[in-house]
C-alpha positions in Angstrom: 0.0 0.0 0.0 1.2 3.5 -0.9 3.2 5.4 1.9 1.0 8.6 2.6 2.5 11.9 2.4 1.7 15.7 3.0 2.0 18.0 0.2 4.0 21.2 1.3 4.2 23.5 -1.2 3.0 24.4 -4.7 5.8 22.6 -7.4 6.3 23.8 -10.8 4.9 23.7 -13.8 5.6 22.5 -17.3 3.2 22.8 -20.9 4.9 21.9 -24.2 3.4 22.5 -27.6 5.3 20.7 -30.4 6.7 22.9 -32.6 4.8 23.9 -35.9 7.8 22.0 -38.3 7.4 19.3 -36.1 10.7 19.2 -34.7 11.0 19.6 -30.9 9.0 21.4 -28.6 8.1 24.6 -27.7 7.9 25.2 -23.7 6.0 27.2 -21.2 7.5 26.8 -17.7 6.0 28.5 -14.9 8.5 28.5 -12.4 7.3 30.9 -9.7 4.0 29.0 -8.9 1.6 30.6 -6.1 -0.8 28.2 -6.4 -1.8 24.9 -8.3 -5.1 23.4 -8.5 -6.0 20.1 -10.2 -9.7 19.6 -10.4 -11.1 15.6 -11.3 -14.6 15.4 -11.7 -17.6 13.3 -12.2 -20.7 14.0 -13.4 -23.6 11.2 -12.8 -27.2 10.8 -13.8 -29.6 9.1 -11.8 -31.6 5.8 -13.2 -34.8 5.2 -12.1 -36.9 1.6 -12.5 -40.2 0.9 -11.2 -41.9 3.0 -8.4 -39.0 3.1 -6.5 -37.8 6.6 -5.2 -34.4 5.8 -4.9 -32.1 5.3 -8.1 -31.4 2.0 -9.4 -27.7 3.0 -11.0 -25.6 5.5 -12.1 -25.2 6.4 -15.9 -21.8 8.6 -16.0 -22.4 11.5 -18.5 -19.1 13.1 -18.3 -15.4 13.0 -17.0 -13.5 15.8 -16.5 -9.9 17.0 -15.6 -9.0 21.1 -14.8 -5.7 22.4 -14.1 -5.3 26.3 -12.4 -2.0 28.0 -12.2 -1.3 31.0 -10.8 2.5 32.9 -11.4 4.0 35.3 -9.6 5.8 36.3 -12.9 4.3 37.4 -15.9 5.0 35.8 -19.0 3.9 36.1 -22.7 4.1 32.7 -23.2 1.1 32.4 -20.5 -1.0 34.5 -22.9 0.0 32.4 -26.0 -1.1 29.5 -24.2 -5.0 30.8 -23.4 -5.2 33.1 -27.0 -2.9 31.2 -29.4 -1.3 33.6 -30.9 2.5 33.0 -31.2 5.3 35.0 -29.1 7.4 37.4 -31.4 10.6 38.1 -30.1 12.9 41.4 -30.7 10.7 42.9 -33.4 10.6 46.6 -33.7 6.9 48.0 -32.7 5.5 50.8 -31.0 5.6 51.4 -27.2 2.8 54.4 -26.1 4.3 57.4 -23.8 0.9 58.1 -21.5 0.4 61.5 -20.2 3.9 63.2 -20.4 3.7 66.9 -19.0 5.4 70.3 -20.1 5.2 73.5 -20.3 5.3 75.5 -23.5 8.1 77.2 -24.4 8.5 80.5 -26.6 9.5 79.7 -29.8 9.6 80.8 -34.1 7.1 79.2 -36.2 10.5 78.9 -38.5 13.3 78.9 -36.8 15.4 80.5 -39.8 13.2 83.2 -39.7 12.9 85.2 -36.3 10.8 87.9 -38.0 7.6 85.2 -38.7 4.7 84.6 -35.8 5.8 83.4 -32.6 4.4 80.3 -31.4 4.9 77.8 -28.4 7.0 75.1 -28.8 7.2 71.2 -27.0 10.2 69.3 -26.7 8.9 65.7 -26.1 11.1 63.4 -24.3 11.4 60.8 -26.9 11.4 63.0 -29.9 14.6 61.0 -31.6 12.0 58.1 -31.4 9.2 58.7 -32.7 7.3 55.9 -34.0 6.1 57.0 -37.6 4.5 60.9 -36.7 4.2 59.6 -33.4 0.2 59.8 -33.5 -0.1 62.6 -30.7 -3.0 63.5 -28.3 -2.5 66.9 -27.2 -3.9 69.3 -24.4 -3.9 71.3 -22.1 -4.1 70.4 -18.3 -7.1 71.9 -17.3 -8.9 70.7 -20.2 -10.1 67.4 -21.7 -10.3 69.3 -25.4 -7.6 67.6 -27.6 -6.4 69.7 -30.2 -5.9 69.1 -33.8 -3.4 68.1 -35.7 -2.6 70.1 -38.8 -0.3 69.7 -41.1 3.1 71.8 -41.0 3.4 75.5 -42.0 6.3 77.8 -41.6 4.1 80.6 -42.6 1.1 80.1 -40.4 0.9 79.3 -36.9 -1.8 77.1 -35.9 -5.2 78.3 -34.1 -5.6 78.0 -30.2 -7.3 74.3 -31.2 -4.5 73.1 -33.2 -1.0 72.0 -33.4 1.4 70.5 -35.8 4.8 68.9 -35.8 7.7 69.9 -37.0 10.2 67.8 -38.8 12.3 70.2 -40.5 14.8 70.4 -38.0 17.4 68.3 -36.1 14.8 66.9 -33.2 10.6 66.7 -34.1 9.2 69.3 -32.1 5.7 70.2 -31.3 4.4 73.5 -32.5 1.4 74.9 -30.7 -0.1 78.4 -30.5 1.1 81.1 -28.7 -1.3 81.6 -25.8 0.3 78.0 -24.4 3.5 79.6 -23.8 3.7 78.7 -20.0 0.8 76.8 -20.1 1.1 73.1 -18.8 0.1 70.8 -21.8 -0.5 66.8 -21.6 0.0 64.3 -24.3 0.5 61.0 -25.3 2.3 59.2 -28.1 3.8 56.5 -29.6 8.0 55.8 -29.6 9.8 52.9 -31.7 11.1 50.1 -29.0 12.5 46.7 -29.9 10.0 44.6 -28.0 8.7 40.9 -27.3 5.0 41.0 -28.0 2.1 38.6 -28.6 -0.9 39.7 -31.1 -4.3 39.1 -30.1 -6.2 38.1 -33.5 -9.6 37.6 -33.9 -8.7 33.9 -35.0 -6.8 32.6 -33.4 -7.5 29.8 -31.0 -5.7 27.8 -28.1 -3.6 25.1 -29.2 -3.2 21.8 -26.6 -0.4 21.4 -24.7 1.1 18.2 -22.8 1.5 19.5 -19.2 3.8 18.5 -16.3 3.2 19.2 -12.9 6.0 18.3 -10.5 6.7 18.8 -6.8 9.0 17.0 -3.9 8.4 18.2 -0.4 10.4 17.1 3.2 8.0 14.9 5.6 8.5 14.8 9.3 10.5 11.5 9.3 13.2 13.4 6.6 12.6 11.8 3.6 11.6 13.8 0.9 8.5 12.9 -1.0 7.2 13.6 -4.1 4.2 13.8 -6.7 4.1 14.1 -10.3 1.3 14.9 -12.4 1.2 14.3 -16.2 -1.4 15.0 -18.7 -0.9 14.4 -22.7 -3.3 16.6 -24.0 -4.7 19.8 -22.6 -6.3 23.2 -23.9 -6.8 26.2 -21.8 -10.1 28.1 -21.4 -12.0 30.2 -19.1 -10.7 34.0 -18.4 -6.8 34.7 -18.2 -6.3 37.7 -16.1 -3.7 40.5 -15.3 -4.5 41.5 -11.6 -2.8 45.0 -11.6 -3.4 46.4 -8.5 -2.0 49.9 -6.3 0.6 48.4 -3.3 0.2 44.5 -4.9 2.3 42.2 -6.8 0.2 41.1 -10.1 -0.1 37.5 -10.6 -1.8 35.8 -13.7 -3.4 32.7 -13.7 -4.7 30.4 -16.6 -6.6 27.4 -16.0 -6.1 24.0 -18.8 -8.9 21.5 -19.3 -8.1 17.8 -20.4 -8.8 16.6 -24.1 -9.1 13.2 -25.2 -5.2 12.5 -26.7 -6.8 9.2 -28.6 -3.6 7.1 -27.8 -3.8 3.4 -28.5 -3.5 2.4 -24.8 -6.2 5.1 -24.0 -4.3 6.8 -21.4 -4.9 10.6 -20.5 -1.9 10.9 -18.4 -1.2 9.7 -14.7 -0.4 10.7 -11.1 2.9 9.2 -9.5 4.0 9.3 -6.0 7.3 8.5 -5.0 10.4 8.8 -2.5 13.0 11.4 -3.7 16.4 12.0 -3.5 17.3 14.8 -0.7 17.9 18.2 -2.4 
């Protein structure tokens, strides 16, 4: 008979997708587990026979198996797991600044030319990196009112509801009418960044994984004991969620329902106890 044991702490976790060429596999380890929850149920329908009030047997309708993880550490490769979509590493994209604050400087509509309108001028802090024209949202502090874009002049200065960027010299600049110089303005816009990033498509689907739960924990008597759970073929579904909170640590969690693998020996996967080495 199996040695009992008391299970001590939450293990780690493994999923692996086979790669698309079909050579290898692709892996999703979460190694910073808060908790893991493996769910087995049954789900049984009454027969009745006769006048009897009591049932005369039990017709199973369904079997199920549900795994929940929860990370400390946020990962993309969680999200490809639950959308699908495929992890992109080190490709150039967009990152948005939000709500950068300034005031507006006195400035030339054309620099070369100190005789033309005055206007106020912005200096935003990633101006070198702009991604494309940037794709601003401009105003001022006190007001929710964004201004307008327009395009660039170096004759005419834009209204009080407008503002355009200037190219033309060394470092893009913002050009806005006169009455904001040394008015707080607010905007938000878009820098280039090398980034990892996942798309979310509109068809895209969760692909199934073979998972890999592990975990050896120290009894009373000293010997370390351990459990391994192994599923062949799993698909996540339910919600994924990024609990951003003020003052707390954000932790994700995806949860993994069992799919029929349709092996020869008809074998979903397996639980195995066992004595392991000390660490």
């Amino acid at each position: 008979m199996s040695k009992k044991m008391i299970i001590k702490g939450v293990g780690q976790f493994l999923a692996k997708k086979y790669a698309a060429d079909g050579h290898g596999v692709e892996v999703v380890s979460l190694g910073s587990l808060q908790n893991l929850k493996i769910d087995l149920s049954v789900e049984l329908e009454d027969i009745f026979g006769g006048d009897g009030l009591f049932a005369i047997d039990k017709l199973v309708k369904t079997k199920a198996i549900e795994v929940t993880a929860t990370d400390a550490k946020f990962d993309l490769d969680q999200l490809q797991l639950m959308m699908g979509s495929k992890v992109q590493e080190g490709v150039t994209s967009s990152i948005w600044v939000l709500n950068e604050q300034t005031v507006g400087l006195t400035g030339e509509l054309d620099p070369a030319d100190p005789m033309g309108p005055d206007v106020a001028v912005v200096d935003p802090k990633f101006a070198t990196t702009l991604f494309g024209d940037g794709n601003f949202s401009i105003r001022r502090k006190d007001s929710n009112t964004l201004l307008e874009k327009v395009p660039y002049s170096s004759t005419v200065a834009p209204t009080v509801k407008q503002y355009m960027v200037d190219t033309t010299g060394a470092t893009p600049r913002l050009v806005l009418n006169s009455v904001f110089v040394n008015v707080d303005v607010v905007f938000s816009y878009q820098r280039t960044e090398t980034v990892d990033m996942v798309d979310i498509l509109v068809n895209e689907v969760p692909f199934p994984v073979h998972i890999i739960h592990h975990g050896s924990f120290q009894q009373k008597d000293g010997t370390f004991q351990g459990i391994e759970t192994e599923l062949y073929q799993c698909i996540a579904k339910g919600t994924f969620s990024i609990d951003a909170a003020r003052a707390t640590a954000s932790s994700s969690s995806v949860t993994l329902e069992i799919l029929d693998p349709e092996r020869a020996d008809k074998k979903l996967g397996s639980i195995k106890r066992f004595t392991a080495p000390a660490n």
